[in-house]
KEKE-3310 file (N, C-alpha, C; in steps of 0.2 Angstrom, whole numbers, plus 5000, padded with zeros to 4 digits):
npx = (4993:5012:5020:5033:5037:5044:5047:5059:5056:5056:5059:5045:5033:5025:5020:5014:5000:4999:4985:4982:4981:4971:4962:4957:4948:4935:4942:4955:4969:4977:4973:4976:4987:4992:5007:5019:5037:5050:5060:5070:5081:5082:5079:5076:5082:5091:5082:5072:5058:5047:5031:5024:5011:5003:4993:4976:4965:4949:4944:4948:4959:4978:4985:5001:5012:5024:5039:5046:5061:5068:5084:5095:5086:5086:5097:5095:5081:5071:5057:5045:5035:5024:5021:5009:5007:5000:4997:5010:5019:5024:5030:5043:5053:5059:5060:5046:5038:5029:5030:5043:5048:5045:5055:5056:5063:5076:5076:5072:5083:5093:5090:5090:5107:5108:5104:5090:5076:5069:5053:5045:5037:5025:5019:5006:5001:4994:4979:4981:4972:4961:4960:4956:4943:4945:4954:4943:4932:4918:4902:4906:4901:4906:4913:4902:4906:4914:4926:4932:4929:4932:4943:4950:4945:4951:4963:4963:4958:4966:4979:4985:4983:4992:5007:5009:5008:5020:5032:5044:5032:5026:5009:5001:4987:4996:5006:5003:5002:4996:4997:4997:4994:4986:4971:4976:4978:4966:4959:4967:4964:4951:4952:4961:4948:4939:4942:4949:4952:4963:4974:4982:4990:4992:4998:4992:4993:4989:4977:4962:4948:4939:4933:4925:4910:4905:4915:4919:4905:4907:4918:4913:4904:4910:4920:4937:4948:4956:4971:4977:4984:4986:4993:4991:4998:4997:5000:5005:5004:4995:4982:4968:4957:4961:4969:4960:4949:4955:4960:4946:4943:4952:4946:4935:4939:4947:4936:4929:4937:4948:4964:4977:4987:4993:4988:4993:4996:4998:5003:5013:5024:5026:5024:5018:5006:5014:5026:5037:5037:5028:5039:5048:5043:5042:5052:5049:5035:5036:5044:5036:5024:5029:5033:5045:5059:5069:5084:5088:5077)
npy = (5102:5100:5085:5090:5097:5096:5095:5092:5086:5093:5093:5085:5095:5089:5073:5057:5044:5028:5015:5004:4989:4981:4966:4968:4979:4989:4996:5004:5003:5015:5027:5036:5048:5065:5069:5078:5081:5074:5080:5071:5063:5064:5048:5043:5038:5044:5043:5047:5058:5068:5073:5090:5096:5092:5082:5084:5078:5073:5079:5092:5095:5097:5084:5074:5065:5052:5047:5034:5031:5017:5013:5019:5022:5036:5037:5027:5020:5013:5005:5004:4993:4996:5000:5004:5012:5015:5026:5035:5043:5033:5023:5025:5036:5038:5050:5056:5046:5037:5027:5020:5017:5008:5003:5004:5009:5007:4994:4989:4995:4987:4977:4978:4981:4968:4964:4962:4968:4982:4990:5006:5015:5022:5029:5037:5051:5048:5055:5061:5067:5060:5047:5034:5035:5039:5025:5019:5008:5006:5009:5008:5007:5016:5025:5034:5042:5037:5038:5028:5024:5034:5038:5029:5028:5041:5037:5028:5037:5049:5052:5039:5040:5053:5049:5038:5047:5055:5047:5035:5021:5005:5004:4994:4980:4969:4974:4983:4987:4988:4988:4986:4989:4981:4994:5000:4986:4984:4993:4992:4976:4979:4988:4979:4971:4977:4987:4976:4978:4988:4986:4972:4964:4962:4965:4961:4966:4963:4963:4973:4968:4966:4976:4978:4969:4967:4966:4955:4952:4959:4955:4943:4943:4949:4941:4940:4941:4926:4926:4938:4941:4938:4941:4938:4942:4939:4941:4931:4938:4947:4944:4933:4935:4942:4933:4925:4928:4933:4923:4919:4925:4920:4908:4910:4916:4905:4897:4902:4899:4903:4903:4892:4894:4907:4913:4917:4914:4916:4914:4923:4916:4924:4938:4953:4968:4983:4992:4988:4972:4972:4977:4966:4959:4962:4962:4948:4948:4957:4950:4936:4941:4944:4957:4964:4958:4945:4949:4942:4937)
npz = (4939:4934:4937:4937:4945:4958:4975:4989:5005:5020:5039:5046:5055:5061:5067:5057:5062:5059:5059:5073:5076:5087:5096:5106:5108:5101:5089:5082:5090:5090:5084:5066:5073:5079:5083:5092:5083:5084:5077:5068:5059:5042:5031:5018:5001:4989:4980:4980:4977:4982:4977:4980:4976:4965:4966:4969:4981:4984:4995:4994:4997:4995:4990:4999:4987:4987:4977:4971:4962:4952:4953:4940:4933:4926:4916:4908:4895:4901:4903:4918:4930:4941:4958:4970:4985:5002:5016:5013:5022:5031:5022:5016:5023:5040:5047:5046:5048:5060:5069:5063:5051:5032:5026:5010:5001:5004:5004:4991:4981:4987:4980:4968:4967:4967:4954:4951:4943:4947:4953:4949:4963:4970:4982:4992:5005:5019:5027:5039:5053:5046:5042:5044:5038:5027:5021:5020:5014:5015:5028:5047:5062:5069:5063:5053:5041:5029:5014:5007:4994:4987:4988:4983:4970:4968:4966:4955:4946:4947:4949:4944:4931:4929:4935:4926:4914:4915:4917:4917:4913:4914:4909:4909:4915:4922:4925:4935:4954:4968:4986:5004:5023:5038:5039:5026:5021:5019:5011:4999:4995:4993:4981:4970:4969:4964:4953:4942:4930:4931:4941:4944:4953:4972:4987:5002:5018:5035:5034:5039:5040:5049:5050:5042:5036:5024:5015:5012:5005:4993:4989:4986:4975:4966:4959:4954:4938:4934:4932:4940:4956:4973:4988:5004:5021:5037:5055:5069:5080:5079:5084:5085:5077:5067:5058:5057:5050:5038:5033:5030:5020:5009:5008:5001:4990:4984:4984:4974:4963:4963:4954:4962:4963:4960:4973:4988:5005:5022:5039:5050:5064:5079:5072:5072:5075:5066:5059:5058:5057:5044:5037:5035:5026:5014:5007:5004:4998:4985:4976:4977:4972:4961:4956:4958:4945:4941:4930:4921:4917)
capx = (5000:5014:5023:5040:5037:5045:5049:5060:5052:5059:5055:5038:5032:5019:5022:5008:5002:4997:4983:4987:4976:4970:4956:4952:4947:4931:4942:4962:4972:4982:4972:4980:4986:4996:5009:5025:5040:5056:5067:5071:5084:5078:5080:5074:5086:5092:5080:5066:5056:5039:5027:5017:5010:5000:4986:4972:4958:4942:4941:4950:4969:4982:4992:5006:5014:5032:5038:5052:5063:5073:5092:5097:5083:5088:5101:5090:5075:5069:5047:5045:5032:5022:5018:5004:5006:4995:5002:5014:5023:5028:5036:5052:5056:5058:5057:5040:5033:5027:5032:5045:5045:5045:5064:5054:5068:5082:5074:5072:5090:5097:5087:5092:5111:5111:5102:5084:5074:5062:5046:5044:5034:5022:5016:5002:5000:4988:4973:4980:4965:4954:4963:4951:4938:4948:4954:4939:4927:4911:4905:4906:4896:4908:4914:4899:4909:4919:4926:4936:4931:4934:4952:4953:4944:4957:4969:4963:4957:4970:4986:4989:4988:4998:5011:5010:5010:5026:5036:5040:5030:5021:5002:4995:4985:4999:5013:5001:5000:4993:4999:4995:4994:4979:4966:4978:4977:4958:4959:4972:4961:4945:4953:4961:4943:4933:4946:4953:4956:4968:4976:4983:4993:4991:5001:4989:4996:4988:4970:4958:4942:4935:4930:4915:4907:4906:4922:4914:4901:4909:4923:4910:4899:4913:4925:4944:4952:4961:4977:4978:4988:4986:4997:4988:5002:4997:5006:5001:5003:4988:4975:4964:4951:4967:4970:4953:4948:4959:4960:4942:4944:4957:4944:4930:4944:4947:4930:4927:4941:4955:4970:4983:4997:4990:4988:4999:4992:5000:5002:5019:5025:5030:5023:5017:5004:5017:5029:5044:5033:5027:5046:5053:5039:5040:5055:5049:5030:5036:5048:5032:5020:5032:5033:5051:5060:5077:5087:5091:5072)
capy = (5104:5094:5083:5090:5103:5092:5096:5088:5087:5094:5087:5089:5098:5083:5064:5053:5038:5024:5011:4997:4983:4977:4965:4969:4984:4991:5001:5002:5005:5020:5029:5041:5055:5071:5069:5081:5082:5072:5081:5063:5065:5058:5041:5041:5037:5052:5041:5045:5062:5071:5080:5091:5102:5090:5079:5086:5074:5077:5085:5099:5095:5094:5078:5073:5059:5051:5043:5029:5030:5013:5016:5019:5027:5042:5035:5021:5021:5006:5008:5000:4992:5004:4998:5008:5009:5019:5027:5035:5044:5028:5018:5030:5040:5036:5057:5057:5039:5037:5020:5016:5016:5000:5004:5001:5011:5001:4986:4990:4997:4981:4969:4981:4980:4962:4960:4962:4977:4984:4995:5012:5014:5028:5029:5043:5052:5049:5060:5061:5061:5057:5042:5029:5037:5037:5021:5012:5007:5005:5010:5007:5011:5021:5029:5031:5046:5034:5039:5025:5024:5042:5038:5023:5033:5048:5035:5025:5043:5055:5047:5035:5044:5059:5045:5037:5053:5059:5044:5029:5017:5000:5005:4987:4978:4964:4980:4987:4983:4989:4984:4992:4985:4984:4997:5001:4981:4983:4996:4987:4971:4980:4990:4975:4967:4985:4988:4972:4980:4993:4982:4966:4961:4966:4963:4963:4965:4962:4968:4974:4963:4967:4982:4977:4962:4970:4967:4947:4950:4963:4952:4936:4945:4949:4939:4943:4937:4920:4930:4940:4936:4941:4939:4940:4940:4942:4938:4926:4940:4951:4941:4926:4938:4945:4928:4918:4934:4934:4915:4916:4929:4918:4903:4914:4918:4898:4894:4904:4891:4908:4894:4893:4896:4913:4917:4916:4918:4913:4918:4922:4916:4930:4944:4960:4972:4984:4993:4982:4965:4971:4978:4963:4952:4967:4959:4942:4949:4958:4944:4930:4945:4946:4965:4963:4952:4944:4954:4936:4931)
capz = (4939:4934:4942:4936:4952:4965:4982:4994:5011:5027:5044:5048:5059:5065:5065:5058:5067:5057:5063:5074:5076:5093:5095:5111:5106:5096:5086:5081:5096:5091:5076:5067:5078:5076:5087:5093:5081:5088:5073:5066:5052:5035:5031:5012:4997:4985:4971:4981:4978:4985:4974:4985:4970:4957:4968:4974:4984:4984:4998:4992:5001:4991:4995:4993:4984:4987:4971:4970:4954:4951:4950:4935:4928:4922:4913:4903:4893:4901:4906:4922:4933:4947:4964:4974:4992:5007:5020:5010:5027:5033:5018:5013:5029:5049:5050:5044:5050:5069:5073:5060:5040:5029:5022:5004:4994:5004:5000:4982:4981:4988:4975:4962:4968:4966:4950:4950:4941:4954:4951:4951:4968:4971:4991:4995:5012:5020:5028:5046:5057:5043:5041:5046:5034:5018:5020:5021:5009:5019:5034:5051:5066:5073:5056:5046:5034:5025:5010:5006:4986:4984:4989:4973:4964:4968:4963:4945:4940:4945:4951:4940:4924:4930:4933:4917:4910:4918:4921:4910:4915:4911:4911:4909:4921:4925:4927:4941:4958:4976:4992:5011:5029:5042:5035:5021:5018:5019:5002:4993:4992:4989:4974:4967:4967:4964:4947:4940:4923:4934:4946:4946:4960:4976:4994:5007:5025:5042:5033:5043:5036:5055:5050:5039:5034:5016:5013:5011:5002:4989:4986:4983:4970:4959:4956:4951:4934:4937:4930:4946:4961:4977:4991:5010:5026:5046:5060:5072:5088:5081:5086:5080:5074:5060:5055:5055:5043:5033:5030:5028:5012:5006:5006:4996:4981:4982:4981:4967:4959:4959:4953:4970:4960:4961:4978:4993:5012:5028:5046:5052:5069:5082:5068:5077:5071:5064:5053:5059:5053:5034:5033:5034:5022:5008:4999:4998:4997:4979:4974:4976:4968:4952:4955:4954:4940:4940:4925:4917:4916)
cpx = (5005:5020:5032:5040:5037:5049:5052:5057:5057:5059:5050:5038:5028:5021:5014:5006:4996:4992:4985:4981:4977:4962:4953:4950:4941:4935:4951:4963:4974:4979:4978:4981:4992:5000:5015:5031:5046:5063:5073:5075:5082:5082:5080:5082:5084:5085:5072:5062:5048:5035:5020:5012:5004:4993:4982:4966:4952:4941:4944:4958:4971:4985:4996:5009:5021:5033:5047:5054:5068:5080:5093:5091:5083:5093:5099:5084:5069:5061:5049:5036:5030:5019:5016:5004:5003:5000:5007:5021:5028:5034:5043:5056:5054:5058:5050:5034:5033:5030:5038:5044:5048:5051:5060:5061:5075:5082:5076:5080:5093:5095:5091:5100:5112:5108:5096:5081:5070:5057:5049:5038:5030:5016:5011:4999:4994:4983:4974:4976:4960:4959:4960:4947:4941:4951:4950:4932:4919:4910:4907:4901:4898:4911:4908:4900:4914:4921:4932:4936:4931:4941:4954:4951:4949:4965:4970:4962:4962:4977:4988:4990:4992:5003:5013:5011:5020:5033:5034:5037:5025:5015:4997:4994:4992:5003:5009:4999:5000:4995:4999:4993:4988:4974:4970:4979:4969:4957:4962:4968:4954:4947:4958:4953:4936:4937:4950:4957:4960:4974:4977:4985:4991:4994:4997:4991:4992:4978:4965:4949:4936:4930:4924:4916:4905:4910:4920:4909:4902:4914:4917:4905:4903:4921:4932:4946:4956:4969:4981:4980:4989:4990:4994:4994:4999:5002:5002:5001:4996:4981:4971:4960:4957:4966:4964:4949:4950:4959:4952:4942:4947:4950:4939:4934:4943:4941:4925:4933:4944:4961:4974:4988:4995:4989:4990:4994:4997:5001:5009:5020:5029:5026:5018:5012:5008:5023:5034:5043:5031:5034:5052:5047:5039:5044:5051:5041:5031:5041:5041:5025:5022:5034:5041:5053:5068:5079:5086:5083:5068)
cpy = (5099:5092:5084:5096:5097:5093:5089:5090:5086:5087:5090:5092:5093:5079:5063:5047:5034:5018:5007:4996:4981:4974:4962:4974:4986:4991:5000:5007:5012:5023:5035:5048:5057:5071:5076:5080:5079:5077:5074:5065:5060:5055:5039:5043:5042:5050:5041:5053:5062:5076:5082:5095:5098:5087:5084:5081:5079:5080:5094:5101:5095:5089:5074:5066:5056:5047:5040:5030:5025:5017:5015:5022:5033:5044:5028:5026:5015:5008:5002:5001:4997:4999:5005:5006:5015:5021:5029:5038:5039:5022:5020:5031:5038:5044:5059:5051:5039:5033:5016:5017:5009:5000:5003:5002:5008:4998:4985:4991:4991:4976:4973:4979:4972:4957:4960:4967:4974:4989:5002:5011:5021:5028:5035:5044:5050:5054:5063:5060:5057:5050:5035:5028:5036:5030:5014:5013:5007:5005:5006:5010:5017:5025:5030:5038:5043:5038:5036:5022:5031:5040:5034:5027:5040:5044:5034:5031:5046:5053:5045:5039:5050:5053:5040:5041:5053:5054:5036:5022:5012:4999:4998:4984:4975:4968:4983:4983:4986:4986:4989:4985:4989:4988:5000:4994:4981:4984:4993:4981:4974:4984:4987:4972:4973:4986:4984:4973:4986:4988:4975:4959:4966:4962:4966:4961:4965:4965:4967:4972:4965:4972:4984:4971:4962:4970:4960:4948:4953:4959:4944:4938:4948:4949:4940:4937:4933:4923:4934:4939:4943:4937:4943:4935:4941:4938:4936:4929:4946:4948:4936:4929:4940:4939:4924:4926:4932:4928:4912:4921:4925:4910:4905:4913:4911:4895:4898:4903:4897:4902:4900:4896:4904:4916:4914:4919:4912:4918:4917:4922:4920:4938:4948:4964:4982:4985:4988:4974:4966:4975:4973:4956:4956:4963:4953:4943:4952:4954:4940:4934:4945:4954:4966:4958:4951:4946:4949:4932:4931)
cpz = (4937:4939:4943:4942:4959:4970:4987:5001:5017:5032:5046:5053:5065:5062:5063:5060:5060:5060:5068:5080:5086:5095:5104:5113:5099:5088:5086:5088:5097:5082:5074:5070:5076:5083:5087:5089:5085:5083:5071:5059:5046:5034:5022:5006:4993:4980:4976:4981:4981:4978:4978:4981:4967:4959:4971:4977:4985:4989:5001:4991:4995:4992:4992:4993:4983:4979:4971:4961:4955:4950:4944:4928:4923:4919:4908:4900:4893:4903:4911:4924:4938:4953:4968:4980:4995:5012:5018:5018:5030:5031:5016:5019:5037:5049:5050:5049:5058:5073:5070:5052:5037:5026:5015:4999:4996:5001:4992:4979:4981:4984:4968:4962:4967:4960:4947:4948:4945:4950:4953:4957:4969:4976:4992:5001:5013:5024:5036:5051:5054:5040:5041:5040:5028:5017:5020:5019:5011:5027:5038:5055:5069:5069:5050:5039:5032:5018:5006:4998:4982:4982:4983:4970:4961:4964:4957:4944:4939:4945:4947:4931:4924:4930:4928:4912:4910:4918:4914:4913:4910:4913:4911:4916:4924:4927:4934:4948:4963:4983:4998:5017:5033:5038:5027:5016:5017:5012:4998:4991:4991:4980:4970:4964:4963:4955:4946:4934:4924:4936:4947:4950:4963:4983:5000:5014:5027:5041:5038:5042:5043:5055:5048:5036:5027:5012:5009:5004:4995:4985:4981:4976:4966:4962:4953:4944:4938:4936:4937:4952:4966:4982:5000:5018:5034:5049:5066:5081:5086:5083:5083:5075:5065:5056:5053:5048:5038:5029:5028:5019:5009:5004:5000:4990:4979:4979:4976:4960:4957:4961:4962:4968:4961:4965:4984:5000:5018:5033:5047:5060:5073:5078:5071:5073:5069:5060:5052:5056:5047:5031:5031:5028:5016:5004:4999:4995:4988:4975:4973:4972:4958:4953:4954:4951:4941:4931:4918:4915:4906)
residu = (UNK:UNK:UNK:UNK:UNK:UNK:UNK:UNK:UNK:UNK:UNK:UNK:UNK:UNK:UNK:UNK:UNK:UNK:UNK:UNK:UNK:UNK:UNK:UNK:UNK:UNK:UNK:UNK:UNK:UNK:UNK:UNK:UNK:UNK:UNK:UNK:UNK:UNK:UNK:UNK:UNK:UNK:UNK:UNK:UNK:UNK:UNK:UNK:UNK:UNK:UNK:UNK:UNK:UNK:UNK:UNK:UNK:UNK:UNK:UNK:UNK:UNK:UNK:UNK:UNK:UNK:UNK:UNK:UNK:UNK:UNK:UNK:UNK:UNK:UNK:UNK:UNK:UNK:UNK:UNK:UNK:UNK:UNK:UNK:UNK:UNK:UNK:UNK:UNK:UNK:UNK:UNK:UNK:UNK:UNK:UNK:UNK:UNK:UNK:UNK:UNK:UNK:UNK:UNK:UNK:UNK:UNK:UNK:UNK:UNK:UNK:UNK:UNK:UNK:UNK:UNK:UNK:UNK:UNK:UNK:UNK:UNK:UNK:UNK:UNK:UNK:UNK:UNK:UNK:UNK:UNK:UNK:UNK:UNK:UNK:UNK:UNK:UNK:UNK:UNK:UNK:UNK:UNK:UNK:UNK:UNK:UNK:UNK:UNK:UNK:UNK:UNK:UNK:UNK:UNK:UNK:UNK:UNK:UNK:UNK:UNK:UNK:UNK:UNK:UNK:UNK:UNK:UNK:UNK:UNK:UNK:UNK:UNK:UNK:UNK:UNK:UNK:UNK:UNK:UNK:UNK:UNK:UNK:UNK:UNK:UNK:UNK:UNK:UNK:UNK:UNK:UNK:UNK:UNK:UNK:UNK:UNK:UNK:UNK:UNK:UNK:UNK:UNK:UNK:UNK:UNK:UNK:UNK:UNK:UNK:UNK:UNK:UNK:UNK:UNK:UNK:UNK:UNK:UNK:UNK:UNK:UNK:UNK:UNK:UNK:UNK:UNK:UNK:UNK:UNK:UNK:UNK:UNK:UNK:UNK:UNK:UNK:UNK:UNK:UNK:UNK:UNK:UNK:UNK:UNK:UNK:UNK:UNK:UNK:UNK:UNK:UNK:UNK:UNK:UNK:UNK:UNK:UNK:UNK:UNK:UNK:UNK:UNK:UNK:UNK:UNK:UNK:UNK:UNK:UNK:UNK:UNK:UNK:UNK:UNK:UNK:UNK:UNK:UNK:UNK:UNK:UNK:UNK:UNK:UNK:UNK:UNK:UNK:UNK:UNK:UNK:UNK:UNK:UNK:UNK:UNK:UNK)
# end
């Protein structure tokens, strides 16, 4: 279908919960669950539509896909860059998101207002309970129906070129980029490293690396072009296990000699396993990505 059938979106009926990491716990504290409807008024900027109509995943659903258009889009004929995020209920809207939304389209709005062209942005729901499972690449003991490269695959095949189609966008590698938190950072860095000639940045938040040890050896057996620039944030209240991960992934890319200048990782003090912690690292996360550019560069 195309994606010129786009619906704004009420308030739901069900909230979706998002991950959220504890490691003293098998398993995420708070998976996604279908909770009760608080009637939360929407939060999401005029330049943000829904198309609940064009995707279909593989397991049949339709889902649907927010999509950010820069200001002044539809007054230029400028092509912009496209960033890909997870969890789409939770980056636009506080009516739709469980714990909080990542402000993305504020954010962008205020970079734009003061200068800097921002991406087109296109966030996809996630699977509500099956949410575990579509965002994770391989098993687990306590998930073993993962279907976390269906979900890439649902992306690089079908997603992206409906939005390249539709939308002016810059389809090259260095124009594209991925970015998701906890198990939506877990996909984000496999499908940076699983499709380089898609994807070449990517902002991984608070990833969930815990969740298989395949994440290690996937990454070490192929390589990422040195051109790609990866950007890995935790916060120093999720647990050691978050951070000694994460910094062990980060040693791997090194010592497969990926240049520095090319990838950024650190642990920030006080940072929480939550929406309120990669809401406040997004701007500087696509400022030190490049996904947005100063007007004047």
């Amino acid at each position: 279908m195309s994606l010129n059938k786009l619906c704004l979106l009420g308030v739901f009926g069900l909230l979706l919960s998002a991950c959220q990491y504890s490691e003293t716990e098998d398993e995420p504290a708070a998976q996604a669950e279908v909770v009760a409807s608080k009637e939360k008024a929407t939060t999401r900027s005029q330049n943000v539509m829904i198309d609940s109509e064009s995707f279909e995943f593989p397991d049949g659903q339709v889902r649907d896909v927010w999509i950010y258009l820069p200001p002044g889009y539809a007054t230029s004929d400028t092509r912009y860059p496209v960033l890909y995020m997870h969890d789409g209920q939770n980056v636009f809207d506080s009516a739709t998101s469980y714990v909080g939304e990542w402000e993305v389209d504020e954010s962008l709005n205020q970079l734009a207002d003061k200068g800097w062209q921002v991406p087109i942005v296109v966030a996809i729901n996630h699977g509500n309970e099956a949410r575990v499972n579509e965002l994770s690449p391989w098993h687990h003991e306590k998930y073993p129906d993962v279907v976390g490269k269906a979900y890439a695959e649902f992306i690089v095949n079908q997603v992206k070129p409906e939005i390249d189609a539709q939308y002016r966008t810059l389809s090259g590698v260095s124009d594209t980029s991925v970015m998701g938190s906890s198990l939506g950072g877990l996909i984000s860095h496999y499908m940076l490293v699983a499709y380089p000639d898609v994807f070449g940045k990517a902002a991984i938040f608070s990833p969930s690396f815990w969740f298989s040890q395949q994440a290690f050896s996937f990454a070490e057996s192929h390589p990422i072009p040195s051109t790609h620039r990866l950007l890995f944030i935790a916060g120093s209240e999720e647990g050691e296990q978050m951070s000694n991960d994460m910094n062990s992934m980060v040693s791997l890319h090194l010592a497969q000699q990926h240049p520095q200048t090319n990838l950024y990782a650190t642990t920030v003090l006080g940072g929480k396993h939550n929406e309120a912690f990669w809401k406040e690292q997004f701007a500087f996360a696509v400022k030190w990505l490049e996904i947005v550019r100063q007007n004047n560069d």
